[in-house]
DOMI-994298 format. One record per residue (C-alpha): x, y, z. Coordinates in steps of 0.25 Angstrom, whole numbers, plus 5000, padded with zeros to 4 digits. Each point is the difference from the previous one (the first is absolute). Layout:
N
XYZ/...
***
This chain:
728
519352394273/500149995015/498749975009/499450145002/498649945007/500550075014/500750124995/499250125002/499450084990/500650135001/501449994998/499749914987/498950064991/501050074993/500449874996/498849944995/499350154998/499749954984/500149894992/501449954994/500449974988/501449934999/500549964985/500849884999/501550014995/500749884998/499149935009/500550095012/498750055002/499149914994/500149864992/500450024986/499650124998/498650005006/499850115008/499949995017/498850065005/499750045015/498550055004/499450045012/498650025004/499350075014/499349905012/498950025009/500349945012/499849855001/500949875001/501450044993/499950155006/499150005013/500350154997/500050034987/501150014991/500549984986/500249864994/501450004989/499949894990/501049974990/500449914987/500349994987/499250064988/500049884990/498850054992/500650134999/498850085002/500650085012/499149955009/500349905011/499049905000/499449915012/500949874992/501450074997/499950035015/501349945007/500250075014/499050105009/500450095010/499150085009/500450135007/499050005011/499650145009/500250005016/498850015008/499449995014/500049875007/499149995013/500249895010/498649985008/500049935013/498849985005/499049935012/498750015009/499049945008/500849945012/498749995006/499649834999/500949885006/501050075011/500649885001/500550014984/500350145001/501150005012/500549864995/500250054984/500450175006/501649964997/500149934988/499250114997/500850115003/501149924994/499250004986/500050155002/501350005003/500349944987/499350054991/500350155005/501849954998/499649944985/501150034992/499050054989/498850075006/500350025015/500250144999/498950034992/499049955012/498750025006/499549955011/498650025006/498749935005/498650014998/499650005013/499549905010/501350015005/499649965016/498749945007/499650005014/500249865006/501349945005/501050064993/499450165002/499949955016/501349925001/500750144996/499750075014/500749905007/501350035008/500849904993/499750054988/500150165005/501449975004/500549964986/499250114991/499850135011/498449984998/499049965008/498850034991/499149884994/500249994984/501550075001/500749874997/499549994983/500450154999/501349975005/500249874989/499550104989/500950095004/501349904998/499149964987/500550154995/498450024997/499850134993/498650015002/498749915005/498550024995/499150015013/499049865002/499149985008/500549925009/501050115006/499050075005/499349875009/500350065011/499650154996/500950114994/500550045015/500749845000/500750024985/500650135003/500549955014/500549894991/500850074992/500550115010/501650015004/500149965014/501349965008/500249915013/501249975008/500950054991/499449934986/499350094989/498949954992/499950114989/498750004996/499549964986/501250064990/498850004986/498750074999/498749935001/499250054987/498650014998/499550104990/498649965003/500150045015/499750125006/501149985013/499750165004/498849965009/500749925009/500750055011/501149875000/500450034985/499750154997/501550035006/500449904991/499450034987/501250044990/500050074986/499549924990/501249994987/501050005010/501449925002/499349865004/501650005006/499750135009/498549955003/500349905012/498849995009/499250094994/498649974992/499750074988/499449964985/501349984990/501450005000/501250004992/501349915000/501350024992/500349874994/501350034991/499950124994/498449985000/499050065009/498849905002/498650035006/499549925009/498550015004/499249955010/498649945000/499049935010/498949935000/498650115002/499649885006/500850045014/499050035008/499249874999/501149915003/501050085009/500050115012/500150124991/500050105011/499850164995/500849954987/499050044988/499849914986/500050044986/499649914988/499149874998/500449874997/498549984994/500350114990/501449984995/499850154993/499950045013/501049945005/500950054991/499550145000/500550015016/501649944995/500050074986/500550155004/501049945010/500549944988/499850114991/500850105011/501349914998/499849984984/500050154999/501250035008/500749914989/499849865007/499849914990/500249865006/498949975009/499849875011/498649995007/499849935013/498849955001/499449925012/498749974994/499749865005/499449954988/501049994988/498850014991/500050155004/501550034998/499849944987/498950084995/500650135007/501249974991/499250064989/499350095005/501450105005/500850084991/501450005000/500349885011/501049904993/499849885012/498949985012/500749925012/498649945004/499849955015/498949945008/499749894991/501349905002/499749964987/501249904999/500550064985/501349934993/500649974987/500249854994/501649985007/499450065014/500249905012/498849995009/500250035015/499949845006/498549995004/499450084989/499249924988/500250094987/500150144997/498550084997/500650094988/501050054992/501350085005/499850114993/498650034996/500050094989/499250124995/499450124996/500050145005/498950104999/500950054988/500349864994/501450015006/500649875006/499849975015/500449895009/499149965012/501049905010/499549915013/500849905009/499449945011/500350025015/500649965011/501350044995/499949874990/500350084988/500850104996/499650064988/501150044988/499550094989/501350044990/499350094991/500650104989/499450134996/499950094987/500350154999/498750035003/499949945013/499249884996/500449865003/500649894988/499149875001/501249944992/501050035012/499249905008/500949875003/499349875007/501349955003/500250145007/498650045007/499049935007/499849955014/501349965008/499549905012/500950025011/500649885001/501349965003/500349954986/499650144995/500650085010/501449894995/499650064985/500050155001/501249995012/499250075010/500550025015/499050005009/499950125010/500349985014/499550115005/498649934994/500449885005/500350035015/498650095002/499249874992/500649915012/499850115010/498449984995/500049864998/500549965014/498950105006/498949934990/500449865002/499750015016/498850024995/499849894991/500449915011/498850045010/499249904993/498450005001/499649894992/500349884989/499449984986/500549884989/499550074989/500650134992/499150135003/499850064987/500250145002/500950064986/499350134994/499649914986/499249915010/499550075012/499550134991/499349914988/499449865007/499649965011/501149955010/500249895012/500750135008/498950084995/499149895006/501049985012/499950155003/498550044999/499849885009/500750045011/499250134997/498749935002/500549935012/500650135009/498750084997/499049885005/501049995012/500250145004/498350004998/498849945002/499850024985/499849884992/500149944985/501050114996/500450014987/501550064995/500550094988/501250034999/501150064989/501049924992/500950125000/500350005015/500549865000/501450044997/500749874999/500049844998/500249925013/501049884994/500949984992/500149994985/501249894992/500150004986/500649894994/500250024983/498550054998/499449945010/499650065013/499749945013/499350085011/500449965015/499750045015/500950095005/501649965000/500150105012/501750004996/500950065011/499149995011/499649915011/498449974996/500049894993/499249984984/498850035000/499950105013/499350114998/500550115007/499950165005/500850024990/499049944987/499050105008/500750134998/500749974987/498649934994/498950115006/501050115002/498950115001/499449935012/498650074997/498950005011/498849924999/498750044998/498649954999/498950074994/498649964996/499749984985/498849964993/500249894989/499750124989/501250095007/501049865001/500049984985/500250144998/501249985008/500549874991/499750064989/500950135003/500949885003/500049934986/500050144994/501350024996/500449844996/500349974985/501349964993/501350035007/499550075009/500250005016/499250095006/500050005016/498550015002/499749864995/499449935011/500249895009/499049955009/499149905013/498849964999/499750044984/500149944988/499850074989/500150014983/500450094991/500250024986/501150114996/499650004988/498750075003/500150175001/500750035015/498650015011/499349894993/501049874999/499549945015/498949904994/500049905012/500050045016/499949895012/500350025015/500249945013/498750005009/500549895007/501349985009/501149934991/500250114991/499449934988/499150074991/498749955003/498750094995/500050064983/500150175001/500050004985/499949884991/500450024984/499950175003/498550005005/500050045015/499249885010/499450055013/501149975010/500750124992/499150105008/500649965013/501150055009/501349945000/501150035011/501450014992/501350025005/501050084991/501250085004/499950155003/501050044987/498949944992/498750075009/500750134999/500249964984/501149974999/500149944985/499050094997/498949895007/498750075002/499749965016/499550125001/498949984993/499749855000/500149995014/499550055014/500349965015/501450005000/500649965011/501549955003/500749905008/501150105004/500150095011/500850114993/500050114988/500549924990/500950054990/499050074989/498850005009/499250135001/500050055014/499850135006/501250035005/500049965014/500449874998/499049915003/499349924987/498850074992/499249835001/499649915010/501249915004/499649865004/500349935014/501650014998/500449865000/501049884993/500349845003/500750045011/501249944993/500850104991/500150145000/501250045003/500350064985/498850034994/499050105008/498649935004/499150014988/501050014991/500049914987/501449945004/499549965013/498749934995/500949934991/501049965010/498949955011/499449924989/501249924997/500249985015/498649945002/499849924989/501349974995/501150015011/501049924993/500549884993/498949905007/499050094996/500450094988/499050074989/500049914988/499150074991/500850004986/499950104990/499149974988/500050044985/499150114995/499049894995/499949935015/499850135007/498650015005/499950135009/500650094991/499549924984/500450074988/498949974989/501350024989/500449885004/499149925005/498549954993/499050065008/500050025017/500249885010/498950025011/500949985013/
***
């Protein structure tokens, strides 16, 4: 009998509709006489039939019973049913190390381009992001230079990732937070069509889905908003909840979903919120009917974006939707893969399993997927699907899914061809952004840990690095003295060094400072704006020790087991200990202070919880104003008074009344007197950039401060891992 595993079922059930009974003549048939039998019997899907389909055994019935038992078995043929096959491509969070991002953009696109020309499942491909997709710093800013402009027809800051994603073929992107750092009015300039000398950028030819949003308030998007259920195809530019895609002779939904958390982190403008990423239920109650809208027009294959920041919450949102067959989870980077998957050079391990597999609300199979950023990773899910729509965990394939590095070695595997068109707008922006790495400010001999796993969970020497130089530009640009700093984790954006991996191992260096003039271990304009792209304002406000462990512990709030979160606190003149293990507002048992002029913690707030008397006093801290006006959800408002800020401006976020002209006192305008041509006086780049020139100019005189384990960090000491608090 001839291998029928790959024939389709139709045109043979006939064949195989019953079982057969073949009497043997002569030996013709059978053997002596004995009778040939040929069974079959129906399959679920699974292994031998992704499908379904029929299995067909035959043999000879030597105990002549008319049955063909398992042991007179001799040959097994399976007649297996077509199905859908979906191809997800997927990425997010270009948003950390700038210089990894434009280095890795073309073996990227070349992974795209391989993986969208495979043989087998090219055809059948999606391709989308989950968000995160741009960030303000030098990238955004290198895209309105002319040299740039003259290649993509653009002039607008952010415009440069659109046009990549548009040569990725993206069908669609979730909205993060980081697309809207500059306000809603930047993004939609962004992603606008817009010509110059002759050369047309199109604008963004994909939707930017949020189902979660209301976009009808603002006066930027509200043109833009499409129909929700629509031709994703169609969609280009527009904004809207969900759309559809015909992969094959298959519609797939596609549905997006951002963090409720927006407003605390980002400049959301007159965009409006839905959902709660406290209450999952809630969460899900604000996404449900979008998805309910596409399951009712027959859609019945289901792919959420999700731009969550914490995996955790994509995972348990997993099971709290109906009818959704994978989440694409963004804002985490949590660094998923498979046991055959390569890791991108520098990158230790992977955090979890590619995929992660689940429930839905209804007990249905769903997949929840993450790569990280930087264009590192492109993510491959090959995933087959039943009748009803519902993905088959036996169609996953480790030697087929997973996280593909883009490497040249991978890039070689899957016989990509890098995009030029990528290629010659990457070096248009490299060339602008090296000038500014070569305006050097300053020297270090140590690496300046600044990775989202560090910077957002321990304390940090750029953490330190950073809020000294906050401490020192307030006291110079005042007559105030014993300032102390709090800072965030989440707006350090990036490492200053470089990381080599050999086998396991990892080494951490200075900067390389590769194809530019500045020699290793200069620091430069450009470590300023990729490393503290927002470039906040400084601010000092008066605190008394009560209202600063409020503040720490709003810090330490969110910290537990794989997560990042951005409000995690770095700080001057503090050291302080907590206990994540205690409920959120009560895990900062220790608190001491600068009253002196070093910036060493000198005089107890609180000792082992209970408050001493110095806690009564007034402190002077400088902060930035995302964090006064609350950004990441901080509660200046309320544990603090006096502010005043070191700028002369409105800065981006501040309240004002319109005229222009700030709501708080500024304090004398001043700097070093050394740098500021790139940052603004008071700006957080400036402090940082004037520091490094006053105390360590260059290699005679560099910052040497190495980075120190968890166990050794004494401002910021985690009780999980240490015995019991190190008085400074």
């Amino acid at each position: 009998m001839k291998n029928i595993k790959d024939w389709p079922l139709s045109p043979l059930a006939a064949v195989v509709a019953s079982a057969l009974l073949i009497t043997g003549c002569d030996g013709d048939d059978g053997s002596d006489g004995i009778n040939s039998l040929v069974s079959q019997t129906e399959l679920g899907t699974g292994t031998q039939c992704t499908f379904g389909g029929i299995r067909v055994d035959s043999g000879l019935d030597n105990n002549r019973n008319n049955v063909l038992d398992a042991d007179e078995i001799d040959a097994t043929n399976y007649l297996c049913e077509d199905g859908f096959w979906l191809q997800l491509l997927h990425f997010a969070d270009v948003d950390g190390n700038e210089a990894t991002a434009l280095d890795t953009v073309d073996e990227f696109s070349a992974l795209v381009n391989g993986f969208k020309n495979d043989a087998k499942y090219g055809q059948d491909t999606l391709m989308v992001s989950s968000g995160d997709n741009v960030i303000a710093g030098p990238r955004w800013f290198a895209a309105e230079d002319s040299s740039v402009r003259a290649i993509t027809g653009s002039n607008e800051p952010g415009h440069v990732d659109h046009l990549w994603m548009n040569e990725f073929g993206v069908i669609a992107t979730a909205l993060g937070n980081h697309e809207l750092d500059q306000g809603p009015g930047e993004l939609a300039d962004a992603i606008s069509s817009e010509s110059r000398n002759g050369v047309t950028f199109p604008g963004t030819q994909f939707p930017i889905l949020a189902a979660n949003v209301d976009f009808s308030g603002d006066e930027d998007f509200a043109p833009r908003i499409g129909m929700d259920g629509d031709d994703a195809r169609q969609m280009a530019g527009q904004v809207a909840g969900s759309a559809v895609v015909r992969i094959g002779n298959e519609m797939v939904g596609i549905v997006g979903a951002s963090t409720p958390d927006l407003p605390n982190i980002t400049s959301t403008g007159d965009l409006v919120l839905s959902g709660s990423t406290d209450d999952i239920s809630k969460l899900a109650e604000a996404l449900q009917p979008t998805i309910d809208a596409l399951t009712e027009t027959g859609v019945n294959k289901i792919v959420v974006l999700a731009h969550m920041q914490q995996i955790s919450i994509e995972k348990e949102l997993a099971k709290a939707l109906s009818g959704v067959d994978i989440i694409v989870a963004g804002g985490s980077n949590t660094r998923m893969g498979d046991s055959n998957d390569t890791l991108f050079p520098g990158d230790n391990e992977f955090a979890e399993t590619y995929p992660f597999q689940t429930q839905d609300a209804d007990g249905n199979p769903t997949l929840v997927v993450n790569v990280d950023g930087d264009y590192k990773y492109l993510g491959r899910l090959v995933v087959g699907f039943d009748e009803q729509g519902h993905v088959i965990p036996g169609s996953l394939d480790e030697a087929v899914n997973g996280a593909y590095a883009s490497t040249d070695a991978n890039v070689t595997a899957v016989e990509g061809v890098k995009n030029q068109r990528v290629i010659d707008t990457r070096d248009a922006v490299q060339a602008v952004i090296s000038n500014q790495f070569n305006n050097v400010i300053g020297h270090t001999d140590v690496y300046l840990e600044g990775r989202r796993g560090q910077v957002r969970t321990e304390e940090t020497n750029l953490g330190n690095l950073t809020s000294d130089a906050m401490i020192a530009y307030a006291e110079n640009c005042s007559e105030l003295t014993n300032v102390l700093a709090l800072r965030n984790g989440g707006g350090i954006r990036a490492e200053i060094g470089n990381a080599v991996t050999t086998g396991v191992e990892t080494e951490f260096f200075p900067p390389f400072n590769d194809g530019v003039d500045a020699e290793a271990g200069d620091v430069s304009e450009g470590h300023m704006r990729g490393t503290l792209r927002f470039d906040n304002g400084l601010v000092v406000v008066d605190v008394t020790g009560a209202q600063l462990k409020a503040l720490l512990e709003h810090g330490v709030a969110a910290t537990a087991d794989g997560a990042t979160p951005g409000q995690f606190p770095q700080v001057g003149g503090i050291s302080f200990g907590f206990d994540p293990s205690l409920p959120a507002g009560a895990r900062v048992t220790d608190l001491w202070v600068d009253t002196g002029t070093d910036n060493v913690p000198d005089t107890a707030l609180y000792t082992a919880g209970v408050a001493q008397a110095a806690a009564a006093n007034t402190y002077q801290v400088v902060t930035l104003n995302f964090l006064a006006n609350g950004g990441d959800d901080y509660p200046f408002d309320v544990q603090s008074s006096n502010r005043r800020q070191i700028y002369a401006n409105v800065g981006f976020g501040d309240p004002e009344d319109g005229d222009g002209t700030p709501d708080f006192p500024v304090l004398s305008s001043c700097d070093f007197g050394m740098q500021s041509e790139f940052s603004y006086t008071g700006g957080e780049q400036d402090a940082v950039a004037e520091y490094f020139m006053a105390n360590f100019p260059d290699e005679t005189k560099p910052y040497t401060a190495a980075e120190t384990s968890m166990a050794e960090d004494r401002r910021v000491q985690n009780l999980s891992v240490i015995d019991s608090f190190v008085n400074p």
